[in-house]
C-alpha positions in Angstrom: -7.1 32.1 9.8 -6.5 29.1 12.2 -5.3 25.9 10.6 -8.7 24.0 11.1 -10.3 26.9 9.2 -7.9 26.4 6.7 -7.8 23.0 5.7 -11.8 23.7 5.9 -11.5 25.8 3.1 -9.4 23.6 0.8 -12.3 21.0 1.5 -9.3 18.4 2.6 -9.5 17.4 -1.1 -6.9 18.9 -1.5 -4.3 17.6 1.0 -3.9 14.1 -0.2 -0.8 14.7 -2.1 1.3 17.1 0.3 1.1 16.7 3.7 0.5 20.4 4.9 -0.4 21.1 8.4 0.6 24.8 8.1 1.1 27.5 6.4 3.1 30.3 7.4 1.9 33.9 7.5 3.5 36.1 4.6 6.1 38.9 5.2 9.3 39.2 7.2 10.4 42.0 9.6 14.0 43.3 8.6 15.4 44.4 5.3 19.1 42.4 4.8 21.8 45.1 4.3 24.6 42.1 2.9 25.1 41.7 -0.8 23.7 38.8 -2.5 25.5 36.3 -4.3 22.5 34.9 -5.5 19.0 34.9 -5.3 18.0 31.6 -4.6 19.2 28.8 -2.2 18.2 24.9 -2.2 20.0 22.5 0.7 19.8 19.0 -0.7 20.0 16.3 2.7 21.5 13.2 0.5 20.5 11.8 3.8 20.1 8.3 5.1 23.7 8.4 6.1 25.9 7.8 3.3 29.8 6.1 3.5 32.6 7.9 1.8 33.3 4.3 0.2 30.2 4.0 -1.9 29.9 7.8 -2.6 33.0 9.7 -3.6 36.0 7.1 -3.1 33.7 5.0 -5.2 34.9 1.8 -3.9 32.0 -0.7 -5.5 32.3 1.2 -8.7 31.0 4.6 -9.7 27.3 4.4 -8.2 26.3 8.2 -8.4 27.2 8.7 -11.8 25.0 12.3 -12.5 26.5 13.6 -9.3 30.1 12.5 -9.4 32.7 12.7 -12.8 33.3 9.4 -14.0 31.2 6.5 -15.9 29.0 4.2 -14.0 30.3 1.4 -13.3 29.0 -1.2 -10.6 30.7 -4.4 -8.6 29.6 -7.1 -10.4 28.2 -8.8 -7.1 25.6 -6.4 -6.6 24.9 -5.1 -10.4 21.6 -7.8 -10.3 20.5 -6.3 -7.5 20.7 -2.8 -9.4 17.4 -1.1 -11.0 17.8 0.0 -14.4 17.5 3.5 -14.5 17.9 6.0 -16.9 20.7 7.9 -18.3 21.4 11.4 -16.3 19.2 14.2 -18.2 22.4 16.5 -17.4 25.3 16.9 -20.3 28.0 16.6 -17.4 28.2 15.0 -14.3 26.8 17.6 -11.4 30.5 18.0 -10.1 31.6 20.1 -13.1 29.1 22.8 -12.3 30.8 23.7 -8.9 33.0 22.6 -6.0 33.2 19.6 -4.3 34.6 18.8 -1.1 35.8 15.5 -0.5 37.0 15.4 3.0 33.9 17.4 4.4 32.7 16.4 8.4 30.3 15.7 10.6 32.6 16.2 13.6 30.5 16.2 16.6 27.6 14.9 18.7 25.7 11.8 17.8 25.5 10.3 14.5 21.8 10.0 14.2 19.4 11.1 11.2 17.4 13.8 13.5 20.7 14.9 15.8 22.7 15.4 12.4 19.6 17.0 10.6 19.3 19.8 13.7 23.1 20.2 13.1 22.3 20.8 9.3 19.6 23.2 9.4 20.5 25.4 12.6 24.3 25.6 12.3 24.8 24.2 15.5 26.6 21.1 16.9 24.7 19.6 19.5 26.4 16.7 22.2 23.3 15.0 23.1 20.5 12.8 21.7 17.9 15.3 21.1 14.2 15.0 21.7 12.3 14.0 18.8 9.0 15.7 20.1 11.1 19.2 20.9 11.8 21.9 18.3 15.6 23.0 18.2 17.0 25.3 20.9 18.3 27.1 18.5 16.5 28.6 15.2 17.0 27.2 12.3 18.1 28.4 8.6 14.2 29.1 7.7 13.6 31.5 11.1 16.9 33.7 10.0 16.6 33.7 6.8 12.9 34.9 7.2 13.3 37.6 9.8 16.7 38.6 8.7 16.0 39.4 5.1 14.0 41.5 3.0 10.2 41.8 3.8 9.0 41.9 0.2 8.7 38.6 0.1 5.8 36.1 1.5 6.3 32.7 3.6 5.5 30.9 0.0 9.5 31.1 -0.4 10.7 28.9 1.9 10.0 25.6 2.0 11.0 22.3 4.2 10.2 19.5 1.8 10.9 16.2 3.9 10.9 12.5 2.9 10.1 11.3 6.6 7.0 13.0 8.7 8.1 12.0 11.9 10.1 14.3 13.8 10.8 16.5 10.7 8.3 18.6 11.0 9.6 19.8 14.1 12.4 20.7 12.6 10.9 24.1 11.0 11.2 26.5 14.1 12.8 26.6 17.9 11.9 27.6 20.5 14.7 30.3 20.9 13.1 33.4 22.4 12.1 36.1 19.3 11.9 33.5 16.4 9.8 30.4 16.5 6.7 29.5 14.1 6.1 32.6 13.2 9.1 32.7 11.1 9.3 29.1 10.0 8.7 27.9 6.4 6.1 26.1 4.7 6.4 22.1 5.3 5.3 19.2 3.3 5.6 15.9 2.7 5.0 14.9 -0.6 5.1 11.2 0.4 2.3 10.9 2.6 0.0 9.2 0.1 -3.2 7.4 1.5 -4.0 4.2 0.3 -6.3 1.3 1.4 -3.5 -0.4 3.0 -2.6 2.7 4.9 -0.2 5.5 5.1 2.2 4.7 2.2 4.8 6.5 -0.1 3.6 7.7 -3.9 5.6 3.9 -4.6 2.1 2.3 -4.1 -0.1 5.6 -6.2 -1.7 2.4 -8.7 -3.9 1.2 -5.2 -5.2 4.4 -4.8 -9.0 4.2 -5.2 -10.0 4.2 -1.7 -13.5 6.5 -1.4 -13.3 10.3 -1.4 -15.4 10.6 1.3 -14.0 8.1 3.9 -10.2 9.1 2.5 -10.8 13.1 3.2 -12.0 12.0 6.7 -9.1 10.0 7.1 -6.6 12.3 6.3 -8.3 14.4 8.7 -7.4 12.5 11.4 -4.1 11.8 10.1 -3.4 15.9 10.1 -5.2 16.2 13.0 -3.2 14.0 15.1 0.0 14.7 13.9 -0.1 18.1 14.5 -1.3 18.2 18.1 1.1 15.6 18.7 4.0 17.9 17.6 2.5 21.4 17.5 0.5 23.9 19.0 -2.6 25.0 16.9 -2.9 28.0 19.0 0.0 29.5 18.9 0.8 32.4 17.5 2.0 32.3 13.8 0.3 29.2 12.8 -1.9 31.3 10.8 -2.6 31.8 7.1 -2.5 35.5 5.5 -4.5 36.1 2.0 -3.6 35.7 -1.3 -1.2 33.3 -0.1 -4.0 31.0 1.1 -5.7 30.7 -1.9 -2.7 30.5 -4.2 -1.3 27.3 -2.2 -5.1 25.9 -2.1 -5.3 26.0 -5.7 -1.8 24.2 -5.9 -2.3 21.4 -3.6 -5.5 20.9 -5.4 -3.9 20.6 -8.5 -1.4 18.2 -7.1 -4.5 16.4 -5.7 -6.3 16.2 -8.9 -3.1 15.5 -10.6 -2.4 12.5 -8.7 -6.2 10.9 -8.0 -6.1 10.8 -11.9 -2.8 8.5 -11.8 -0.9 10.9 -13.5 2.1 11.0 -10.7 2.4 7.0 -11.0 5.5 7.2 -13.4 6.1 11.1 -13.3 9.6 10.8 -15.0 9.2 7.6 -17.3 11.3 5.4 -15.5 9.3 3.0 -15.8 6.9 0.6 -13.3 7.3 0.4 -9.8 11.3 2.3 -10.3 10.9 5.6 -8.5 11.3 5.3 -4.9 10.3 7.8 -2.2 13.3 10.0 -2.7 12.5 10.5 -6.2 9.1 11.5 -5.1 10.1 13.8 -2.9 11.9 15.6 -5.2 9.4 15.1 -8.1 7.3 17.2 -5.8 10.2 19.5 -5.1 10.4 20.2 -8.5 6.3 21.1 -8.8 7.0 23.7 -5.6 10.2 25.5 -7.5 7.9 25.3 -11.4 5.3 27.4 -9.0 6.7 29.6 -6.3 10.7 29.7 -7.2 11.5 30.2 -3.4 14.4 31.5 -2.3 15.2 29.1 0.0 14.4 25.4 0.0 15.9 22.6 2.4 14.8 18.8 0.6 16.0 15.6 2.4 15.6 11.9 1.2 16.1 8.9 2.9 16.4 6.2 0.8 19.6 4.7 1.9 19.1 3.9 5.7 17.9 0.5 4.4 21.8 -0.4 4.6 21.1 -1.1 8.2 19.5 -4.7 7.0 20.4 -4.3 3.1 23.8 -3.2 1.8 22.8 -3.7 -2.0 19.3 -2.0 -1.7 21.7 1.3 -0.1 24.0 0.9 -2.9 20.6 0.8 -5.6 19.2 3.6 -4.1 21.9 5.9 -3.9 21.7 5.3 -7.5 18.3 6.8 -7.6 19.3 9.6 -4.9 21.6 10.4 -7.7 19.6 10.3 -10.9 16.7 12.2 -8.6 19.8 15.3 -7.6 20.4 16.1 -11.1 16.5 16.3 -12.6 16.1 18.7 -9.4 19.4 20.7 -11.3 17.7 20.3 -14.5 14.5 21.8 -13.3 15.7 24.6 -11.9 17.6 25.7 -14.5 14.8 25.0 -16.9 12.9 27.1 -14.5 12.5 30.9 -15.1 13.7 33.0 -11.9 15.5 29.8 -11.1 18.3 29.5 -13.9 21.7 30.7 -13.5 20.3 32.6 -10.3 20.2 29.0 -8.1 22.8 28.0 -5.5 22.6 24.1 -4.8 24.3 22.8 -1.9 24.0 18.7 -1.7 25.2 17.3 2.0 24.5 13.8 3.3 23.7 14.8 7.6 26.4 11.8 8.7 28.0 9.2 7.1 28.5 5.4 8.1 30.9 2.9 9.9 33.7 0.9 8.0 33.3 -2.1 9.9 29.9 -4.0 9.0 27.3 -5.0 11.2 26.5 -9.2 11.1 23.4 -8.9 8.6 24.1 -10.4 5.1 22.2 -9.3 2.4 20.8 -12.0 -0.7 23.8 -11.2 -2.1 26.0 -11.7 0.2 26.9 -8.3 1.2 27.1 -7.1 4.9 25.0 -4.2 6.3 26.4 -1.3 7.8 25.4 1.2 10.8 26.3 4.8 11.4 27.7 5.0 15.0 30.3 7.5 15.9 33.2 6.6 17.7 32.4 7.6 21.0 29.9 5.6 21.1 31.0 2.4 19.9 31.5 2.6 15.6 34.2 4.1 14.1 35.4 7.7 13.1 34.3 7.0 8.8 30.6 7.9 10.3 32.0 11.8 10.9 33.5 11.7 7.0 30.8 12.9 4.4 31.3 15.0 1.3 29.9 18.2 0.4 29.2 19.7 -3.4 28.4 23.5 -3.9 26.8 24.1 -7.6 26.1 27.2 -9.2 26.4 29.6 -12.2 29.9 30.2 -13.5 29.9 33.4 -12.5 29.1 32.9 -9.0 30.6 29.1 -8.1 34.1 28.1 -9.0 33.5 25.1 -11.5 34.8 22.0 -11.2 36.7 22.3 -8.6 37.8 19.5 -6.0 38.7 20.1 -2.4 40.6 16.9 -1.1 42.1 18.9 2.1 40.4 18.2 5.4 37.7 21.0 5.1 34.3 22.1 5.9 31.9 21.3 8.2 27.9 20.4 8.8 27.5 23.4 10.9 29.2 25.4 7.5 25.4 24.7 5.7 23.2 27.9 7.6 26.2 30.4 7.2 26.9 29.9 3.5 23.2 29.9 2.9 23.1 33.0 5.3 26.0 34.5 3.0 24.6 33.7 -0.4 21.0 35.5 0.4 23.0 38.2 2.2 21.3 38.0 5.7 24.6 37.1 7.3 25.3 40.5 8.8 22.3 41.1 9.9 21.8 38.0 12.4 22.4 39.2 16.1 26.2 38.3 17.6 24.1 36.0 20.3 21.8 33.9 17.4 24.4 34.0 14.2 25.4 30.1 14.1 29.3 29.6 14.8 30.2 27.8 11.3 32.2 29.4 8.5 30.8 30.5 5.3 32.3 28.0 2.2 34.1 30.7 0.6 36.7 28.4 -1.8 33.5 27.0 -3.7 33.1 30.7 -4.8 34.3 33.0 -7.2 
């Protein structure tokens, strides 16, 4: 079934919620011969570039207090600038259920959002600004893990949930000979939310009341556009396979409905106008792992590039980046198939300078840009962290790793590793990053 034929079916009612230009057929070509070390797999991007200062050397206080041991605590400059937000819904900061690495890198090529997202999800380093309208050279985690592992499972288990449409989608499949789209995962963007005043994030759900009619055919040419701008309908593997069709129809209906009816305005009870775009996107994240439990999941947020312009609005929502991380934790181990079976793996793509830029915030805070050295910032845009989480069994618990260790291009091999497809990826294709061993038991 061709993708026009498709979102024919679902009536285009059903894609106002998730933004789904494709779905990938089911089924997967080799049976992995490596051991598993679990069964499940979810790549958290805490990405926006985030600075070692504000994250784990917690220099303006404690500001990710579900993630990272350690009570909350804020500089006093900023705390008015600071949403109130709830308290974590986990017992123990996120830290105590696994390994964190504290002098984790991003140690080549430019520090960009799309250049160190590439790096993220294919394992590879790359040394120059990438295209934003080409796929990867080289395929990415959901292409191996999908032709490398077993082929009782559909396309329904992996899934590229992304906070930016953009050039994200792009990020999928490559165009490396033998892989491609026909081995991608299922993509959507929960935050592509019509309103009146246009394309807008779930933030602004209480002006949706725009006409069914004019809003489907809107939304038409919304998918429409994007996805000839970025993809091929024709080609070979953007196709649809039954029951898999049906079961996601009836899903993004539901989200549909779900939403129309205002019931995604305040999802979590934070109250008005709190939850941001990232907290959307994982909202959403959470509704895919209640109904498919895939076995491999990559989610991204984005929240905290505002500290181009806005140092305290970074600082506030890596607050909510943090409260949104551990509901996703809670869920899936509140979710059956999920619990104690779940390997989370949360990784900002870069981080960002240590000198500021010249743009002063209302409260009096400068901004700060993420430019690597060689190209005029400084080398704390190549420092990031890196927290593995996992059943007790499987991850070693609270565990801190303050050596000089692990890399970006480490992500696709320990993923690789965990669902046991590692051995089978080709010697020519297998990424050249190391698998995080010390996080587990």
């Amino acid at each position: 079934m061709k993708r026009r034929d498709f979102l024919r079916r679902m009536g285009m009612a059903a894609a106002g919620v998730v933004a789904a230009p494709y779905i990938l057929p089911s089924g997967r070509l080799f049976a992995s011969t490596g051991a598993r070390i679990a069964n499940h797999v979810i790549v958290c991007l805490y990405a926006g570039g985030v600075r070692i200062l504000e994250s784990i050397q917690k220099a303006d206080g404690n500001l990710m207090p579900a993630i990272l041991s350690g009570s909350e605590a804020i500089s006093q400059d900023i705390a008015p600038g600071m949403t109130p937000l709830p308290g974590s819904p986990l017992a123990q900061p996120l830290q105590v259920y696994g390994t964190l690495y504290k002098n984790f890198r991003f140690a080549e090529g430019p520090t960009g959002h799309y250049s160190a997202h590439t790096v993220a999800l294919t394992g590879r380093y790359t040394t120059t600004d990438l295209n934003l309208r080409e796929a990867p050279k080289f395929p990415t985690v959901f292409e191996l893990y999908r032709k490398h592992s077993s082929p009782t499972k559909s396309a329904l288990n992996a899934w590229w949930v992304s906070d930016s449409l953009g050039p994200y989608p792009a990020l999928n499949y490559s165009s490396y000979p033998g892989y491609g789209s026909l081995y991608g995962a299922n993509f959507i963007q929960p935050t592509s939310l019509i309103s009146p005043g246009g394309y807008s994030g779930l933030g602004n759900m209480k002006s949706f009341t725009a006409d069914q009619r004019a809003f489907r055919n809107t939304l038409r040419n919304f998918l429409d556009s994007n996805f000839s701008g970025q993809f091929n309908p024709n080609e070979i593997g953007i196709t649809n396979g039954e029951p898999d069709s049906d079961r996601m129809r009836d899903f993004i209906n539901t989200l549909f409905t779900n939403a129309a009816n205002g019931q995604y305005n305040d999802p979590w009870s934070t109250g008005a106008g709190v939850m941001n775009n990232d907290m959307y996107n994982m909202f959403f994240a959470e509704e895919v792992i209640k109904e498919f439990q895939p076995e491999l999941m990559v989610v991204n947020m984005q929240g905290v590039d505002v500290c181009h312009f806005d140092f305290t609005a970074y600082a506030d929502n890596l607050r909510k980046a943090d409260y949104a991380v551990a509901r996703l934790w809670q869920t899936i181990q509140s979710t059956p198939g999920m619990a104690n079976d779940t390997v989370l793996i949360v990784v900002p793509e870069h981080g960002r300078n240590f000198e500021p830029n010249t743009v002063l915030d209302s409260y009096g805070r400068y901004a700060i840009d993420h430019t690597a050295i060689d190209n005029g910032g400084d080398q704390m845009s190549r420092e990031i962290f890196c927290l593995v989480v996992g059943p007790s069994g499987l991850v070693v618990q609270n565990q801190e790793i303050n050596a000089v260790k692990g890399e970006s291009i480490d992500i696709v091999p320990t993923v690789a590793k965990v669902l046991g497809f590692d051995i089978d990826i080709p010697a020519g294709v297998r990424p050249p990053g190391s698998f995080l061993g010390d996080a587990f038991v």
